[in-house]
Each structure stands twice: as C-alpha cells, then as structure tokens.
C-alpha positions as CSV (number, residue, x, y, z in Angstrom):
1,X,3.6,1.6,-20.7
2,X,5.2,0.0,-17.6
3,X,1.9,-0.9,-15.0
4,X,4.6,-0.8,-12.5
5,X,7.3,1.7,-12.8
6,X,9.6,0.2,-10.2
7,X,11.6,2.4,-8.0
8,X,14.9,1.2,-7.4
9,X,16.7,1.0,-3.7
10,X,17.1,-1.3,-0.9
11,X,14.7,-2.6,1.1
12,X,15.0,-2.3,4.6
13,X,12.8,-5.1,6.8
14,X,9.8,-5.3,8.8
15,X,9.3,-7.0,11.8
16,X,6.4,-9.8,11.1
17,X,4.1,-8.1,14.4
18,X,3.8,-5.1,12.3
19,X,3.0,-7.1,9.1
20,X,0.7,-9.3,10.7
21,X,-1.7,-6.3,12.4
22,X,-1.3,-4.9,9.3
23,X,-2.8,-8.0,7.7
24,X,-5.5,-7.5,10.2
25,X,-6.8,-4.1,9.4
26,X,-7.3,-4.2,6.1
27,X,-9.0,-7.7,6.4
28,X,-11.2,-5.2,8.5
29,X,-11.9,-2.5,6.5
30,X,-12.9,-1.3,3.1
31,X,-9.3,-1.8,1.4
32,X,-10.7,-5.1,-0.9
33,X,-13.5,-3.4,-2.1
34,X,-10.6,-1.7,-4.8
35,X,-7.6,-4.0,-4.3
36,X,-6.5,-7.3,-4.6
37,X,-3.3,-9.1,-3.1
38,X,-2.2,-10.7,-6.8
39,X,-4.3,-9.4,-9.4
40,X,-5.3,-5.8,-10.6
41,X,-8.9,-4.7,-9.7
42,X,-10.1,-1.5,-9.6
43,X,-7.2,-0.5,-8.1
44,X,-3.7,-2.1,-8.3
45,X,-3.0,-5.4,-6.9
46,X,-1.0,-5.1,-3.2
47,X,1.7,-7.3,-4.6
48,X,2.7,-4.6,-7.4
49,X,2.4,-1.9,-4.8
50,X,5.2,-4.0,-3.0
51,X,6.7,-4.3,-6.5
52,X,7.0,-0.2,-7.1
53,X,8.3,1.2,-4.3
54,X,11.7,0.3,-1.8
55,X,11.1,-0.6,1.4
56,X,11.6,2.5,3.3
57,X,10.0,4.9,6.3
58,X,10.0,7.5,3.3
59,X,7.7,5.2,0.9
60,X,5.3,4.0,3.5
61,X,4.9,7.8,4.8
62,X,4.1,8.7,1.1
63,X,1.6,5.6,1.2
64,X,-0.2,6.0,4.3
65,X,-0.7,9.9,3.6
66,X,-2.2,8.7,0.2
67,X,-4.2,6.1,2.1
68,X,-5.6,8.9,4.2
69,X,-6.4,11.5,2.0
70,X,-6.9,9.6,-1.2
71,X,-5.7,10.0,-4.7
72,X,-4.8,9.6,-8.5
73,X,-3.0,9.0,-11.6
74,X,-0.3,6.8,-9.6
75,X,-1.5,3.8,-11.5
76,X,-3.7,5.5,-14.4
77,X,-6.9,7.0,-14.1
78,X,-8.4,5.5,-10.7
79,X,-9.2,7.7,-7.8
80,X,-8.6,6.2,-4.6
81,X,-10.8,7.7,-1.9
82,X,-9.6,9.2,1.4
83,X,-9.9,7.8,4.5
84,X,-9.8,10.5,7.3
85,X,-10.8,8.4,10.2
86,X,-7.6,6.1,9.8
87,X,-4.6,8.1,11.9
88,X,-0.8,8.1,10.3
89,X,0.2,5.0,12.5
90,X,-2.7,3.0,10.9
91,X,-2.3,3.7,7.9
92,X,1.4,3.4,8.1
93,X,1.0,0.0,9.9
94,X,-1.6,-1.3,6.6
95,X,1.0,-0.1,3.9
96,X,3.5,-1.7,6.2
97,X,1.6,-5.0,5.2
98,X,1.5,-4.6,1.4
99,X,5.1,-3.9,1.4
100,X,5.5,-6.8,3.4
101,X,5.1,-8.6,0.0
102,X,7.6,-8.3,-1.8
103,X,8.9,-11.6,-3.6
C-alpha cells in the first residue's frame, strides 16, 4: 500500500509571511503531540502531507476543515481530533505551513 497516495497537479506558491506564522502556531499548539515534520508518528509526518496533496486554495480548504473538525482513515486508522477553537484562517494559515514543504 502506498503511505502516501500522491495527488498529482501543480503547485501554486506561498508567500514565506504566511509560511512563517504558520510555522509559528503550530510550534504553539498541540499539533506535535501527533505529528512530526520528517518522520511518521502517530499521525503522518508534515513533510508527506506536503508530499500528497497539490498546492492549491482547494487542498488547504480540505485540510484546515479537517484540522478543525478532526478526522480518519486518510492515512490508516488514526483519528485526528478536532479543533473547534482554531477559526478557518488559522487553520488554513497552519496547513499553509506544512504545504510549505514540499521538496
């Protein structure tokens, strides 16, 4: 089985501001607790995140609404938990981060 299932497109870019405050609130909150940047922990590592999906508004929608309200079966039987206090822009502004690193 493929651990990454990559999603071909294009990736379009993100400007370093948003990458960086992105950088900054998960080093604030409870994201490491399930992820790591390189390796996979509980959950999967950021950098195979960055791996799966294209860099596009459409993607990092999809990620920041599962960042909010949590989920499953996206990378095998881990459930991630919801975060309800983090509004769309946050969240979009985090995932905006870990797409930031693709190689």
């Amino acid at each position: 089985m493929d651990y990454i299932r990559a999603i071909p497109g294009l990736n379009d870019s993100i400007p370093t501001e948003i990458a960086e405050k992105g950088k900054v609130m998960i080093a604030y909150s409870d994201c490491y607790t399930c992820h790591k940047i390189q390796e996979r922990s509980v959950g999967p590592a950021f950098i195979d995140i960055a791996k799966r999906y294209p860099v596009k508004k459409v993607y990092i929608d999809m990620l920041a609404q599962k960042v909010i309200l949590g989920g499953s079966r996206s990378w095998g039987y881990p459930v991630m938990s919801p975060h309800p206090k983090l509004s769309l822009e946050e969240a979009r502004v985090m995932v905006s981060y870990i797409m930031s690193m693709k190689e």
